[in-house]
N, C-alpha and C positions, 0 to 999 in steps of 0.2 A: 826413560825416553830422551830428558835432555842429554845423558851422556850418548847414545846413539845417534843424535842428532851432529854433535861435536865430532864424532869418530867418522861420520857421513863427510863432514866440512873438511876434515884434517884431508881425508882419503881425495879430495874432489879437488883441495888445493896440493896435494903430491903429485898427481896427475896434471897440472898444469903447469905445475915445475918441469916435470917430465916431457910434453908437449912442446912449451918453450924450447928446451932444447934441443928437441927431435927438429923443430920449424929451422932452429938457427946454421941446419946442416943444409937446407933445402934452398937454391938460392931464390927460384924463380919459384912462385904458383899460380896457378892459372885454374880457375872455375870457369867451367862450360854447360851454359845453363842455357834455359829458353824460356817464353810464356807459356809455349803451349806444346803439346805430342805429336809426335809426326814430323817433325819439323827436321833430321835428322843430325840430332845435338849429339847422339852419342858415336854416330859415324864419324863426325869434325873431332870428337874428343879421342876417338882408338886412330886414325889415322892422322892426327898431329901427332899423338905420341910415338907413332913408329916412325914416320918421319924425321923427327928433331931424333931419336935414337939411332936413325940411320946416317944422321948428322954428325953422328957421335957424341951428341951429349947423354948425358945420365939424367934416366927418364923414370920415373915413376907416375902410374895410371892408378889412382883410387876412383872407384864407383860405389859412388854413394846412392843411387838408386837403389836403393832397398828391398822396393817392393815390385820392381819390373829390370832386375839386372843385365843387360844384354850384351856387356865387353867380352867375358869369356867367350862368348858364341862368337861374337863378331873375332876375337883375335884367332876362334879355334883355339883356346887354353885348355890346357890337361896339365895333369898333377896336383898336387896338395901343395901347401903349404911346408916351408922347410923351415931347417932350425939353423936357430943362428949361433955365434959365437958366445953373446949373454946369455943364453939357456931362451928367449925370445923367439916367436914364428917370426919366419921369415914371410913376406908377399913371393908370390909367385913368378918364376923367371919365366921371361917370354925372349929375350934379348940375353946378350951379354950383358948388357948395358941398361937392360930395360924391366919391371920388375911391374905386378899388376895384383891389388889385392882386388877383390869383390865379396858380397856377399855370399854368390852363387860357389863361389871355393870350398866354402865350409860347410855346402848342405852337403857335401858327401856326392851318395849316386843319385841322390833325391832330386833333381836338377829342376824339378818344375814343382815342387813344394811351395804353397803360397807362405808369402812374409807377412802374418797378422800382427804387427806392431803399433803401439802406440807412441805418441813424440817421447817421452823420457826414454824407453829404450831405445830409440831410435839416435836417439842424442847420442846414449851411451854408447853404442857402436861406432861411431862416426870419429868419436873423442877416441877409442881403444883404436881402430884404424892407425893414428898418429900413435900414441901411446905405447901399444902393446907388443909395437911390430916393428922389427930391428930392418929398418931401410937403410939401403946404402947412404952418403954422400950422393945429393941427386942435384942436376942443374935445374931440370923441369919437374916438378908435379904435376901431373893434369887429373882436375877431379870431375869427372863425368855426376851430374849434377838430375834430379828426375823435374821434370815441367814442374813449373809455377814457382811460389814465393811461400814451402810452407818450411816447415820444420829443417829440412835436410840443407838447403842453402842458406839457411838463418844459422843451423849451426856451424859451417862451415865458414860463415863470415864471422862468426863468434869468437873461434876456435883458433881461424887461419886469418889475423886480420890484416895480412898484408898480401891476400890473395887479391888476383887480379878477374875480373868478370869479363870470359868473353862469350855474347849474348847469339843464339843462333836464331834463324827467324826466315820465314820463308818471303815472296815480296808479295802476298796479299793481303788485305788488310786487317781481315781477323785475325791472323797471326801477328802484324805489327799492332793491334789494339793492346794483343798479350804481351809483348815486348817491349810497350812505354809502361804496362806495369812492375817489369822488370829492372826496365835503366830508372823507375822511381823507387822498385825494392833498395838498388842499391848506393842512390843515395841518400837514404833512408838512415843506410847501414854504414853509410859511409866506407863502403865496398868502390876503389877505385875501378872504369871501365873501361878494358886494353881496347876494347870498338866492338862493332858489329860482324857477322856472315851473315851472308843474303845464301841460303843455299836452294838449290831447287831451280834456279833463275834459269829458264826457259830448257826445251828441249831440242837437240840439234836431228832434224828427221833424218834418217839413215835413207831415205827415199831420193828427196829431193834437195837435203841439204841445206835447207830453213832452218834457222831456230821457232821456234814455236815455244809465245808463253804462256804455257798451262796456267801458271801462278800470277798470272800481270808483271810486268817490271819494271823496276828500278824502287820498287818500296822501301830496300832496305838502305839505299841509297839518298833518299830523300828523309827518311825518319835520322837516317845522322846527320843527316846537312842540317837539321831542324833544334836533333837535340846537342850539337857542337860535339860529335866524336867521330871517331875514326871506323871506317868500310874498310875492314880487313881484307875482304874477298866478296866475289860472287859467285860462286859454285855451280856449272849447269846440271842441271839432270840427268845421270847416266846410268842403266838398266845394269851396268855389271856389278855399280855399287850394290844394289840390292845381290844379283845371286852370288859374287864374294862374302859378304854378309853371312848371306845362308851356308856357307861352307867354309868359312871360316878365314878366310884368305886375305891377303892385302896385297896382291902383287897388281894392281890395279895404277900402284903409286912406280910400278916398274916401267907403267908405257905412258912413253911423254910425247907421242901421238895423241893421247885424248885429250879433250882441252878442259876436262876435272883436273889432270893432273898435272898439265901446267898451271891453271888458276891455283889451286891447290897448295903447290910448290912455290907460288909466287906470294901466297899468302904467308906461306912459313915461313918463308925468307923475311917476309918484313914483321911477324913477329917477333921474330930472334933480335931484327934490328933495335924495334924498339921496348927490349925487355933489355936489353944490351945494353941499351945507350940512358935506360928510365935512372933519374936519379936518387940516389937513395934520400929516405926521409922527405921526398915530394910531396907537396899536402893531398891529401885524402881528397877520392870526390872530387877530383880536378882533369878535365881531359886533356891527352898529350898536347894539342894545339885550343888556345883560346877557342871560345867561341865566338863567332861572329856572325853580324846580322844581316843576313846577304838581301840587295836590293829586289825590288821584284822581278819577277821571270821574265817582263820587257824593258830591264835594266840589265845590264850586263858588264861586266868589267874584264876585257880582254888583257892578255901579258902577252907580252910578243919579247923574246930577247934580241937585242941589237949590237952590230958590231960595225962601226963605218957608214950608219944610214941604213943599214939593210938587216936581216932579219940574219941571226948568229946561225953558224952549222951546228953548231953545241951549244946545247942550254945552259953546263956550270960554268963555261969561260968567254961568258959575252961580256961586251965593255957595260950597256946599260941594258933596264927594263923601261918595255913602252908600255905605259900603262892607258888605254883606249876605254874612256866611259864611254854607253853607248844607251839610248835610249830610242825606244819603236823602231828599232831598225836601222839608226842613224848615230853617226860618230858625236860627242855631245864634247868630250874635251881630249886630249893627250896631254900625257906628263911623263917625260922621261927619266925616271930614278934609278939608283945606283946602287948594286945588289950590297948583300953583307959578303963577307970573307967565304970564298969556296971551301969548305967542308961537308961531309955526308950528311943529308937530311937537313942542311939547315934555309935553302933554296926555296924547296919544298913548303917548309915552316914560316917561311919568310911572307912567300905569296899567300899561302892562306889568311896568314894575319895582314895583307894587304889588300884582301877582300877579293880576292880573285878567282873570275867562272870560271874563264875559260885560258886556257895555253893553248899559243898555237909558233909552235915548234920546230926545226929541223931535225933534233936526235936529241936522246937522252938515255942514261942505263935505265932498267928495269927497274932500281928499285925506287928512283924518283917517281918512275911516271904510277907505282903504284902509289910510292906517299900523295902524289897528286891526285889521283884517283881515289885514293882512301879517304879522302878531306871532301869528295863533290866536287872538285876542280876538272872542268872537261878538258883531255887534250888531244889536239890534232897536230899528227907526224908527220913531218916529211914535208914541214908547206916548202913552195918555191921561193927563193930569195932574193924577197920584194921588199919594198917600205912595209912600215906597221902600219900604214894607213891604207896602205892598200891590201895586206893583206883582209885587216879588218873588214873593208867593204867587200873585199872577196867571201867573207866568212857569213856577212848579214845578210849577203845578197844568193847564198847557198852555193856560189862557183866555186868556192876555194877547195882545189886537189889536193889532197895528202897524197904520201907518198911512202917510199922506206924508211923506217931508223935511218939514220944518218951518223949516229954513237956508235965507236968503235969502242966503248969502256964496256 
């Protein structure tokens, strides 16, 4: 018995040697997990992966949902498993560039055979995933992750400890009850959190042209403002996501008419940013921007950029920031401060760590005004070019116009 036990240890630590090195091929990984079902965690996780591969990166999609797999249906996958150069299966090609194992690969024609596992097999699968199976050189991993905080994302933070958690969630409440138990699984686990998706966020009526929100909004938006991380996206609701789904399609990500697939695309965009820019050996458990403790809701800290007195055409090449406390409605002080050096995303970074609600703007590129949006920072475009003081009472007093981008970047 004890020599089987020893022969069990050697075998568990060869496999880890193994794993190691499979991970140090992989640069980026990304878990996409949620609290609760329904929530559409593993639609954000098959249609990031085709996107970042249409991006040209090297993408690999593991689904670790075990017992409820749905990527192959969602991508429309066919074929098996192939072989590789080691004598090792391969994952399944979906892309040139893109490669997708799941459980459902290996039932054969059995496609809706139930998965009666217990956690140690379940481990073991999870662990053979990485192990067993000859992946290319991949830039992204995306690991499609089943609800809750049991077995399946415990071993994947186990296994993958430099994976990143991004948390999907709809904005009503019982699903964000389920998703503070999640941003708690993973600091728990010590599982870093790339931010949030709000998806689902309201319905645009094909009638009348309303958004309507089925699910309330702005939930996911205020639970990051709360727990100091980052609003990746807010995703609306769109009917073709479901019947693409059923048929396996994603050309959904082709019409940049709908406004999933600009939010969508503007979310990728600023994931890449900051998987890009993350720096290696960052401590564990830390969100991209401090956290800070924003005044109450009849407190408010406006930024207005300025250039000569007046409110800047461009937000990264103004001389100073007006920074405008305000409190019930009313200017409380002004202090004009002097940004840090213009480079990407660091503006952005700057204001949040300056406690700042709201932006109120001429122009800026897309992906500031997402970083600013991803932090809870509100901003308004296109103001006209006034004093910060008077924009500001424009803004408390509800007259202040936006307008166009004014950014030609």
């Amino acid at each position: 018995m004890a020599k089987e036990n020893k022969n069990q240890q050697d075998q568990h630590q060869m496999q880890d040697m193994v794993i190691k090195e499979h991970l140090l091929r992989i640069k980026h990984k990304i878990l996409v997990m949620s609290g609760k079902g329904g929530v559409g965690k593993s639609s954000v996780a098959a249609y990031l992966s085709v996107a970042l591969a249409r991006k040209g990166y090297k993408v690999g999609l593991m689904d670790v949902d075990l017992h409820g797999p749905s990527i192959p249906r969602m991508l429309g996958l066919k074929g098996n498993l192939g072989q590789g150069t080691s004598g090792k299966a391969r994952p399944v090609s979906y892309l040139p560039n893109m490669e997708v194992i799941s459980i459902e690969s290996l039932l054969g024609d059995n496609k809706d055979a139930a998965t009666i596992w217990r956690g140690p097999l379940k481990i073991g699968v999870i662990r053979q995933f990485v192990s067993d199976l000859e992946w290319n050189d991949l830039d992204y991993l995306i690991i499609d992750s089943p609800p809750g905080t049991g077995d399946e994302p415990l071993t994947v933070a186990q296994t993958i400890p430099d994976a990143l958690a991004l948390i999907v969630t709809t904005p009503q409440e019982v699903s964000l009850a389920d998703v503070r138990k999640s941003i708690n699984f993973c600091r728990q686990v010590h599982m870093e959190i790339l931010g949030l998706v709000e998806n689902m966020s309201g319905l645009l009526c094909p009638h009348c042209g309303k958004t309507i929100d089925l699910f309330k909004t702005r939930g996911g938006m205020l639970t990051a403002k709360k727990e100091g991380l980052m609003l990746l996206g807010t995703l609306p609701l769109e009917p073709r996501v479901v019947m693409n789904g059923d048929t396996g399609s994603m050309e959904i990500l082709d019409d940049e008419t709908l406004p999933i697939t600009k939010e969508f695309n503007k979310m990728v965009g600023l994931i890449v940013e900051l998987t890009k820019n993350r720096k290696a050996g960052s401590p564990k458990n830390q969100p991209e921007f401090p956290v800070i403790h924003k005044s109450p809701k009849e407190e408010k800290i406006l930024v207005v950029p300025v250039s000569e007195g007046k409110l800047s055409s461009h937000f990264g090449h103004c001389e100073q920031f007006a920074f405008i406390e305000t409190k019930n409605g009313k200017i409380v002080k002004t202090e004009m401060r002097n940004p840090p050096a213009h480079e990407p995303g660091v503006l952005p970074k700057w204001l949040h760590e300056q406690g700042a609600d709201v932006a109120i703007v001429g122009g800026m590129g897309e992906s500031a005004q997402a970083l600013l949006k991803g932090n809870g920072i509100e901003v308004i475009m296109g103001a006209p070019m006034d004093s910060p003081e008077s924009l500001a009472n424009q803004y408390l007093s509800r007259t202040l116009v936006s307008g166009e981008n004014r950014c030609d970047h």
